[in-house]
Backbone as a ProteinNet text record, in pm:
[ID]
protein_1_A
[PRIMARY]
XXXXXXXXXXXXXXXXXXXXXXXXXXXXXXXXXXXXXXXXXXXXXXXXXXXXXXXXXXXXXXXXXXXXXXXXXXXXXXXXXXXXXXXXXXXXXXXXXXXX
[TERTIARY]
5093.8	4959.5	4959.8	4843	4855.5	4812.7	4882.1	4898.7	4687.9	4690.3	4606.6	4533.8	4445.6	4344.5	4216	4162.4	4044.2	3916.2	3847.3	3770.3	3808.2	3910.4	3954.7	3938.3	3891.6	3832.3	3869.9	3895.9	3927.9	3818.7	3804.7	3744.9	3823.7	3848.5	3993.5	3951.8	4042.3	4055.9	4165	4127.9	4177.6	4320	4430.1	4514.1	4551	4507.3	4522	4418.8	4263	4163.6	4062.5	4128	4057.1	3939.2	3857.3	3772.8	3710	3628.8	3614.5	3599	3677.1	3650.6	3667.3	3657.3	3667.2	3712.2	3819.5	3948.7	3937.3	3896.2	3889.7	3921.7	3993	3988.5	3898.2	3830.2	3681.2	3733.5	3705.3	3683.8	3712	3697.8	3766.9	3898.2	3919.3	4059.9	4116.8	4026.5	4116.1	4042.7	4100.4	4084.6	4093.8	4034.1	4064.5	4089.7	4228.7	4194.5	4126.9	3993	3885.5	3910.9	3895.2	3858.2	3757.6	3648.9	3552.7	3515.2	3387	3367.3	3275.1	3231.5	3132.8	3012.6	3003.5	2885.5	2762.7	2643.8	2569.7	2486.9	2521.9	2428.2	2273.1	2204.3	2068.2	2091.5	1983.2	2020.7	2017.6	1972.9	2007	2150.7	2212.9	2371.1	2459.3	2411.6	2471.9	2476.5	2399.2	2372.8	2462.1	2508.6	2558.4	2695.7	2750.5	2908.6	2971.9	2858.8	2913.7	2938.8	3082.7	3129.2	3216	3287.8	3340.7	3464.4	3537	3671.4	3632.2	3507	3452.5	3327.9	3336.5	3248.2	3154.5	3011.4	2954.1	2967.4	2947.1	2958.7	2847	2822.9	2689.5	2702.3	2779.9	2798.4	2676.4	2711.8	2607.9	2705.3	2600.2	2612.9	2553.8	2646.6	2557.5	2532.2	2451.8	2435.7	2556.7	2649.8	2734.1	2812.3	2777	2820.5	2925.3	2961.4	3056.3	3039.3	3130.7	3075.2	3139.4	3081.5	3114.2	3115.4	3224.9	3178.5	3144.5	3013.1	3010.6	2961.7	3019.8	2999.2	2834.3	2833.3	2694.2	2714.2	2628.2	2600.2	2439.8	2471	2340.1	2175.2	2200.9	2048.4	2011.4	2149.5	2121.3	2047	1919.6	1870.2	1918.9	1913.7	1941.3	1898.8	1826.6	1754.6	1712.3	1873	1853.4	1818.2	1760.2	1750.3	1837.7	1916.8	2014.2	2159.1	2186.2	2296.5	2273.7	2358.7	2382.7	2485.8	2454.6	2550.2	2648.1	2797.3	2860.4	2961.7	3038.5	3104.1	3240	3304.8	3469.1	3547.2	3627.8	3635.9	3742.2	3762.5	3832.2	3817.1	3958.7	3955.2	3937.9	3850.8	3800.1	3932.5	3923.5	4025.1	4075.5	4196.9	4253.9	4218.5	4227	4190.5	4363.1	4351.9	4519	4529.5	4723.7	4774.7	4832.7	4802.4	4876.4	4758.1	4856.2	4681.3	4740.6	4808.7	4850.4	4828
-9438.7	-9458.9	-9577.4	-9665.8	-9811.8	-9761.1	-9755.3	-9789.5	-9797.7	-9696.7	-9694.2	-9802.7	-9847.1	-9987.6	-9921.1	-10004.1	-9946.4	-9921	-9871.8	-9827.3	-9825.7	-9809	-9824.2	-9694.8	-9675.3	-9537.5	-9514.8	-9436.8	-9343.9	-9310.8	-9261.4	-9155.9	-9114.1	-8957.7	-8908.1	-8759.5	-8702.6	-8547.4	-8463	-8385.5	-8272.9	-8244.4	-8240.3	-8217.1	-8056.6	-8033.6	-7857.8	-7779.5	-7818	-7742.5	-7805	-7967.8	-8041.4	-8080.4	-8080.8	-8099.5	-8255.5	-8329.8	-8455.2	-8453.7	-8570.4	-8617.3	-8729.2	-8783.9	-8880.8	-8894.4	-8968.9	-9011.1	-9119.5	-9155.1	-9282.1	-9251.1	-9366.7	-9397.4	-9419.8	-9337.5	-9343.2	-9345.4	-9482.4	-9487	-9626.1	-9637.6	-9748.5	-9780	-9654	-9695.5	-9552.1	-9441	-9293.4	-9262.5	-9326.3	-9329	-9196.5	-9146.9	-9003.3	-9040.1	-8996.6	-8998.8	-8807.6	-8887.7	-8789	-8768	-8639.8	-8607.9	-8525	-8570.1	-8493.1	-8461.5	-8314.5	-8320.9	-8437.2	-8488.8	-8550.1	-8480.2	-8386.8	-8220.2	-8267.3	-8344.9	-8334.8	-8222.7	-8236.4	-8065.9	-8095.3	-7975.8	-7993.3	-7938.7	-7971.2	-7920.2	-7841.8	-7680.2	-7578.2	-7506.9	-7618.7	-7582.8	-7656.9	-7784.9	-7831.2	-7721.7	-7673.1	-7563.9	-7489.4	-7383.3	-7281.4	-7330.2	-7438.8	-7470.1	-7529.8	-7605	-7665.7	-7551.4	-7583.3	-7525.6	-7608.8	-7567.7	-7672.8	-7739.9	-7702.5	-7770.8	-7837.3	-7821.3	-7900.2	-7971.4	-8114.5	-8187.2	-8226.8	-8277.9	-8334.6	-8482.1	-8553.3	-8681.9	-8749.3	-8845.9	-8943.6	-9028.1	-9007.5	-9069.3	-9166.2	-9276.8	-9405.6	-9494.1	-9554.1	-9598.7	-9764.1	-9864.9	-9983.6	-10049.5	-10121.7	-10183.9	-10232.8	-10285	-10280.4	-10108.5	-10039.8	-9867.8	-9877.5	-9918.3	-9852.3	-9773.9	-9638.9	-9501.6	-9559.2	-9523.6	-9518.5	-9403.8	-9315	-9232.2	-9248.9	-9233.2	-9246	-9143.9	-9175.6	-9035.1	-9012.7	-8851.1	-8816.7	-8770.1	-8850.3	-8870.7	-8751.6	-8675.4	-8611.6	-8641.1	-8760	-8826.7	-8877.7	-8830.3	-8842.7	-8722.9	-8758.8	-8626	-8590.1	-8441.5	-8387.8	-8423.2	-8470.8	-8492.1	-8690.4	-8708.8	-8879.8	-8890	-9019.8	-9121.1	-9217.3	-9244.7	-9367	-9355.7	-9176.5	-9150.3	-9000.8	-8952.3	-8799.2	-8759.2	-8632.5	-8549.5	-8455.7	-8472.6	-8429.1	-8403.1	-8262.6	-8191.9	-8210.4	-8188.4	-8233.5	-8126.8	-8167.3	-8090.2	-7981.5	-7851.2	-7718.6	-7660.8	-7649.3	-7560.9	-7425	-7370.2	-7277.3	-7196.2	-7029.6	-6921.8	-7002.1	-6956.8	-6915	-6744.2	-6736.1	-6622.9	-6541.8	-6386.5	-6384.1	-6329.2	-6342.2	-6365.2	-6226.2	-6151.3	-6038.4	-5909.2	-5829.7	-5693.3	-5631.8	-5595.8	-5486.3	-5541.3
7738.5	7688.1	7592.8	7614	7490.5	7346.4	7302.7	7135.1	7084.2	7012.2	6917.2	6841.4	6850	6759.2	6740.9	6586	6584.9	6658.9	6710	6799.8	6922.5	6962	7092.1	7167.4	7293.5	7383.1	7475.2	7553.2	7643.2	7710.3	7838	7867.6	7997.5	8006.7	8035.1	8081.2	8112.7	8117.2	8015.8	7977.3	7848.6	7920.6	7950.6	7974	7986.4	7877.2	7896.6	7984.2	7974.5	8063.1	8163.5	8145.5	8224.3	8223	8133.3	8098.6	8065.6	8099.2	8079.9	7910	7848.4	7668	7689.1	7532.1	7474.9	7386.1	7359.7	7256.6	7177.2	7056.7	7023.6	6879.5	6832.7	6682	6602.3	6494.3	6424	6293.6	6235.1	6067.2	6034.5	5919.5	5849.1	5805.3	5753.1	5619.4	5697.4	5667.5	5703.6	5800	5906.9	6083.3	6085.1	6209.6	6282	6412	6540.4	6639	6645.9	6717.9	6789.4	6943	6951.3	7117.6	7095.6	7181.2	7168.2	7342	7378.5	7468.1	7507.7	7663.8	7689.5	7750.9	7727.8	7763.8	7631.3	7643.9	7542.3	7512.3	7355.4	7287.9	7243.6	7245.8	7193.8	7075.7	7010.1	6859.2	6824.6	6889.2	6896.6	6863.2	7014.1	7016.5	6921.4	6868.9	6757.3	6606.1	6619.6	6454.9	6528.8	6677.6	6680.1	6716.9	6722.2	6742.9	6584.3	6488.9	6403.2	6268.5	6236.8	6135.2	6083.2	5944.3	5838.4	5975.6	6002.9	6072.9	6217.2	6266.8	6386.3	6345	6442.2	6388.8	6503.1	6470.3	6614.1	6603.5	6695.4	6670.8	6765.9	6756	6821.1	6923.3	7050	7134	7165.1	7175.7	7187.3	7325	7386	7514.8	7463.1	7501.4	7506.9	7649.6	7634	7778.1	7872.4	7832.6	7922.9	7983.3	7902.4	7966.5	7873.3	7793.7	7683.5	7574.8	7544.3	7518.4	7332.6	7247.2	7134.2	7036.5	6930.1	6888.3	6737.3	6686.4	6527.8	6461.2	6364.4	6288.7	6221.8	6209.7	6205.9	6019.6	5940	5823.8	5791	5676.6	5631.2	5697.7	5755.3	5735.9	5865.9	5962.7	6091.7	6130.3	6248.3	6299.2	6408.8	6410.1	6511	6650.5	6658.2	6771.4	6809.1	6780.7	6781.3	6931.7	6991.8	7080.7	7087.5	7013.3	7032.5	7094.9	7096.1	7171.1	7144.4	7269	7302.5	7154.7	7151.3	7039.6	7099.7	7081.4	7133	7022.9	7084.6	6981.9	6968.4	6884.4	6917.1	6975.4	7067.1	7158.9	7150	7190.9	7223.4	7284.6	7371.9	7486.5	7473	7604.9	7611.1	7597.4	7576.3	7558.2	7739.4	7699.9	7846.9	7883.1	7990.5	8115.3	8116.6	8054.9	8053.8	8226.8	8195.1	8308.8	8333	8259.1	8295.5	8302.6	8423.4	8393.5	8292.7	8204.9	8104.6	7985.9
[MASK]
++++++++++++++++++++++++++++++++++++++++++++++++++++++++++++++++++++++++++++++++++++++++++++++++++++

């Protein structure tokens, strides 16, 4: 995999559940690599997934089709137009493997 730079993106499958995300480096100084899903939420489902250790983020699309993730600040609304809201991503439970 190429080496990490700032804003640099992915768009990939989850390795563990297969799931389509997005991987990118988000910040300035104290970068996060993010994976988030690419499943956009309504703001409904944004209030019922977000808690302190998961975050949503603002997927934005520019005209050439490149996906960007930025972070969602107090004063962003829920219900932007400028990009889908998407959550950072976790795999669903696994399905166990045993009947007992």
């Amino acid at each position: 995999m190429a080496a990490w730079t700032r804003g640099s993106r992915t768009t990939q499958r989850c390795p563990a559940c297969r799931a389509p995300v997005i991987k990118q480096l988000v910040g300035e100084r104290a970068a996060l690599n993010v994976i988030a899903d690419l499943t956009p939420l309504t703001p409904a489902q944004q209030a019922e997934l977000r808690e302190p250790n998961r975050l949503i983020w603002c997927l934005r699309t520019n005209s050439l089709g490149q996906q960007r993730l930025l972070w969602l600040d107090p004063w962003h609304p829920p219900d932007c137009r400028r990009g889908d809201h998407v959550a950072e991503h976790r795999c669903p439970p696994a399905e166990p493997t045993t009947l007992f």
